[in-house]
C-alpha positions as CSV (number, residue, x, y, z in Angstrom):
1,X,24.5,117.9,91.6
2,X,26.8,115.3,92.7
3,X,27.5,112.7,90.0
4,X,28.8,108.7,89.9
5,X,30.8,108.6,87.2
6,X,30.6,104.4,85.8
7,X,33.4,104.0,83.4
8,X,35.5,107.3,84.8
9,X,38.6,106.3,83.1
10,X,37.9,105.8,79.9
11,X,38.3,108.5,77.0
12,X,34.1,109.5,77.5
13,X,34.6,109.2,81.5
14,X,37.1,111.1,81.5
15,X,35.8,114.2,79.5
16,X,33.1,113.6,82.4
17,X,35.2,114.2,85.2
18,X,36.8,117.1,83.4
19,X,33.0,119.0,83.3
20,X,32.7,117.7,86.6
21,X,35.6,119.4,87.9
22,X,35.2,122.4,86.2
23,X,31.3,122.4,87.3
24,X,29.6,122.0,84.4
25,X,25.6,122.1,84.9
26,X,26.4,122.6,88.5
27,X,27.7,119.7,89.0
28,X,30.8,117.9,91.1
29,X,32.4,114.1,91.1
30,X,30.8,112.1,93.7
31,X,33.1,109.4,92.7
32,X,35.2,107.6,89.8
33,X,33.8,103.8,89.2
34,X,36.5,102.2,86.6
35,X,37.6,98.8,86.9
36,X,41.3,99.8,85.8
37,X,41.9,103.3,87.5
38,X,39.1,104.3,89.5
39,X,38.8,105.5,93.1
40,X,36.9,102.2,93.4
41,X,36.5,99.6,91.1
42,X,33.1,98.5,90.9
43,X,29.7,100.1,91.6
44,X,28.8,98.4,95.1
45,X,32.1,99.6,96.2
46,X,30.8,103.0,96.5
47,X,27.6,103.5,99.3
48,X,28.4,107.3,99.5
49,X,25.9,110.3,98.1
50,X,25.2,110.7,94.7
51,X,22.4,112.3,93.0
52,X,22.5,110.7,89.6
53,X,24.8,107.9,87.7
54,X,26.3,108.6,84.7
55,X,27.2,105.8,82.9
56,X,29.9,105.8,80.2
57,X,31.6,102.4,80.6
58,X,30.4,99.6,78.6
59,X,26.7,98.2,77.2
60,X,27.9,94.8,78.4
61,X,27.5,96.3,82.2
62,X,23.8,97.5,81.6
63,X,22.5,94.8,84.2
64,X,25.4,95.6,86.5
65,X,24.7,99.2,86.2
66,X,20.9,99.3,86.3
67,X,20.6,96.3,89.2
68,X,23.0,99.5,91.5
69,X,20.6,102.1,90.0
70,X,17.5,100.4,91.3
71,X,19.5,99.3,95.0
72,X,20.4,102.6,95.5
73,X,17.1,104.4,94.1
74,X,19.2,106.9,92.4
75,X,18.7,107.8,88.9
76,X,21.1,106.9,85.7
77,X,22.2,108.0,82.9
78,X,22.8,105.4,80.5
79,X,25.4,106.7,77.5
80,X,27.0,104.0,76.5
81,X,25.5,102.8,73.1
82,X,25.7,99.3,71.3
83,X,22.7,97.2,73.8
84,X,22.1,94.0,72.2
85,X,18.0,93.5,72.5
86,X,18.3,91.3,76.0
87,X,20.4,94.5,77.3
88,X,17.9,97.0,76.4
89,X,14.7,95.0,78.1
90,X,17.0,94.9,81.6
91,X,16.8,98.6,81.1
92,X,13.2,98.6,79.8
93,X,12.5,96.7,83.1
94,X,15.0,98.3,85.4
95,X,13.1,101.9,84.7
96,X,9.9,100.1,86.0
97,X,11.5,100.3,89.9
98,X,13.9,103.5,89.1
99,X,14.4,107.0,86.8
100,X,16.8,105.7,83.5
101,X,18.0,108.0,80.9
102,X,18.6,106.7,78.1
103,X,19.6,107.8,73.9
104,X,21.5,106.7,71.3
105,X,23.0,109.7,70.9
106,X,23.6,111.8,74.2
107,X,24.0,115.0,72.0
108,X,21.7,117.6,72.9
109,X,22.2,119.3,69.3
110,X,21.4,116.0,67.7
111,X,17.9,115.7,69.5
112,X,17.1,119.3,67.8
113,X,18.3,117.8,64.5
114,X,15.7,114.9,64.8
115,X,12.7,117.1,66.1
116,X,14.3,119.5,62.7
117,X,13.9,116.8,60.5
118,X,10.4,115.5,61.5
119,X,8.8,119.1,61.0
120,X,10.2,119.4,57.4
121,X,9.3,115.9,56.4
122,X,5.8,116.4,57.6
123,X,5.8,119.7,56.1
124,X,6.8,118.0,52.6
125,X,5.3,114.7,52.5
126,X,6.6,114.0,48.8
127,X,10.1,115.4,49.3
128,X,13.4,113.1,48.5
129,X,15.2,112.1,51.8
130,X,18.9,112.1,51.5
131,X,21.4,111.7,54.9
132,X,25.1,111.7,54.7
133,X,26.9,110.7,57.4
134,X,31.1,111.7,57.8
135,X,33.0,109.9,60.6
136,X,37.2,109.1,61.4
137,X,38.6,106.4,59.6
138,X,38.5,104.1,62.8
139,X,34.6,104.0,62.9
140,X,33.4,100.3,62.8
141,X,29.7,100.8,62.2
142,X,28.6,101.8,59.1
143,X,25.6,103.7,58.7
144,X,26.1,105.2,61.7
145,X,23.5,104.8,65.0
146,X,23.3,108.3,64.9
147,X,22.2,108.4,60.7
148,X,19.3,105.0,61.9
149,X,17.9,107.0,64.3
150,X,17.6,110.0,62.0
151,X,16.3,107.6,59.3
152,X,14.0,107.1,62.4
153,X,13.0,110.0,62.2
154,X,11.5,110.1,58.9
155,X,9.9,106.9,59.5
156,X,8.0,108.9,62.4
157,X,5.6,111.1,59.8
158,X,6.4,108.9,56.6
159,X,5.7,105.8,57.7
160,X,6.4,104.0,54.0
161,X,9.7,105.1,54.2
162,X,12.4,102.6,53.9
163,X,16.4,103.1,53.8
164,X,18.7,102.2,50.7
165,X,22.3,102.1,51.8
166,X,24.0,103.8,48.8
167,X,23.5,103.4,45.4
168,X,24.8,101.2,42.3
169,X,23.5,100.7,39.0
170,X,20.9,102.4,37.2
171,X,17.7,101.9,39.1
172,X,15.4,104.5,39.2
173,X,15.0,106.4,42.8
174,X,12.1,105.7,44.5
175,X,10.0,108.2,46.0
176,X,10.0,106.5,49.4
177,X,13.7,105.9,49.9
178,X,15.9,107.3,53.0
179,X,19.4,107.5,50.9
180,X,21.7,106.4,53.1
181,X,25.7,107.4,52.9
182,X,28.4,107.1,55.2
183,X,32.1,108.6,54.9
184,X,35.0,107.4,56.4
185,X,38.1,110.1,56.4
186,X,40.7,111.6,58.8
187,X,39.6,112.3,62.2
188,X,36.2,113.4,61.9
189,X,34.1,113.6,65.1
190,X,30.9,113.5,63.3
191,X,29.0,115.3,60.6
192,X,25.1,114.8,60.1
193,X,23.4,115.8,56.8
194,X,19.9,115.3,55.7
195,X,18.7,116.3,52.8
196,X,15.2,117.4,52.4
197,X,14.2,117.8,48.3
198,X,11.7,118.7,46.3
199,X,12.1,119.6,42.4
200,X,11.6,123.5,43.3
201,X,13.7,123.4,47.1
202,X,15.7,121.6,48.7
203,X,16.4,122.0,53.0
204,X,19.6,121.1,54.6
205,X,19.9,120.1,57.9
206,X,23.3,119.6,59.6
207,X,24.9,118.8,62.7
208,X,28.7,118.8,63.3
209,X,30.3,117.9,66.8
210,X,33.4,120.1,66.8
211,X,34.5,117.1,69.6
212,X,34.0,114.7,71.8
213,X,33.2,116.9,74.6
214,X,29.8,117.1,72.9
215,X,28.5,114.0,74.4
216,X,30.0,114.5,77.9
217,X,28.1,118.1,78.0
218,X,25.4,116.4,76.4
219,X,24.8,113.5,79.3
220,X,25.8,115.7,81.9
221,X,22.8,118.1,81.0
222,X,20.7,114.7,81.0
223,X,21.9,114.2,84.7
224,X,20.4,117.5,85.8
225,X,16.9,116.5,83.9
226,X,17.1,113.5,86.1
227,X,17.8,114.6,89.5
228,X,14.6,113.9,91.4
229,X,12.3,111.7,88.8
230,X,10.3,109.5,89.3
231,X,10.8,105.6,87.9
232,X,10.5,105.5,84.5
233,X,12.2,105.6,80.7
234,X,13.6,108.8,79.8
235,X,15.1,110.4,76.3
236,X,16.1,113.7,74.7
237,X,12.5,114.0,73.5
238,X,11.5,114.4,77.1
239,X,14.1,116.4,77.9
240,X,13.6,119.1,75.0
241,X,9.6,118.8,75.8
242,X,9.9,120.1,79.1
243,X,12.4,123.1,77.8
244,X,9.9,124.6,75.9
């Protein structure tokens, strides 16, 4: 699988090449994009073989990016995270004329942790819904995208759910709430917990990404899933479906 690496010299690019290099889900560099440091500097600068794009440079590039994808007829991954609403429906229309990957979180453990979370919710309907999210102490977002899309989740099978973000004062829980926490300390990669209580039992879920790496592997494995779809708008859902 040869891949185009958007963004190859930044700190998630780079991880990319690294898999890449090492072959990683059988795959090889089929060239560095990067507008400071690349083997070429933009997208259209490139007209040599790829199988799939793998984009880790900016959300502001989305149109750049898809407009390529669908030129080229190759697939994408899109991994970069932070689309304003105008960015997503390029991609939302983009995937009508091309195959586009794309997740807020390109963890592969992560989509297990939301398919975990929406089996034990359904399984207890009237169960508190705690998640705690722990992140480095450079982190600008706060709860994280990662902890919305597990608050998501819940929403899926408990459709009155809403989220508090912490608590203050002395009002009484409500059964419906998605607590919501978020710690900022050291150099934490990032720690998921959700907290699944009744008065009798109470089910933890967690996910910890040991590093950065995680999300490399993660789109990389995304890449392969892609290599010879059809147009459309892919996810982790889709790609955990067709593994079982």
């Amino acid at each position: 699988m040869k891949v185009l690496i958007n963004g190859a010299a930044g700190r998630m690019g780079k991880e990319v090449v690294k898999l890449c290099e090492e072959g990683f889900a059988s795959s090889s560099v089929a060239a560095k994009i990067d507008k400071i440091g690349g083997e070429y500097l933009s997208l259209d600068a490139f007209s040599g073989e790829a199988d799939v794009i793998v984009d880790f440079s900016h959300h502001t590039c989305a149109s750049e990016v898809c407009d390529y994808a669908v030129k080229r007829n190759i697939p994408v991954v899109i991994a970069t995270t932070g689309h304003t609403e105008e960015e997503k429906a390029i991609i939302k229309s983009a995937a009508e004329k091309t195959a586009i990957f794309y997740s807020g979180n390109m963890s592969v453990g992560i989509a297990v942790l939301r398919k975990l979370v929406k089996a034990a919710v359904a399984a207890f309907p009237s169960a508190n819904v705690e998640i705690v999210e722990t992140h480095h102490n450079r982190k600008l977002d706060a709860p994280s995208g990662t902890a919305l899309m597990l608050a998501d989740s819940v929403k899926a099978v408990r459709p009155d759910a809403y989220e508090v973000y912490g608590r203050e004062g002395q009002s009484k829980r409500d059964p419906n709430e998605i607590g919501m926490h978020s710690l900022r300390y050291g150099n934490i990669v990032g720690i998921h917990e959700v907290f699944i209580s009744t008065d009798a039992e109470t089910i933890t879920l967690k996910h910890e990404a040991h590093s950065r790496a995680v999300f490399a592997e993660g789109a990389l494995v995304a890449a392969g899933y892609m290599v010879g779809k059809k147009s459309g708008l892919y996810a982790m859902e889709d790609l955990l479906r067709d593994k079982e």
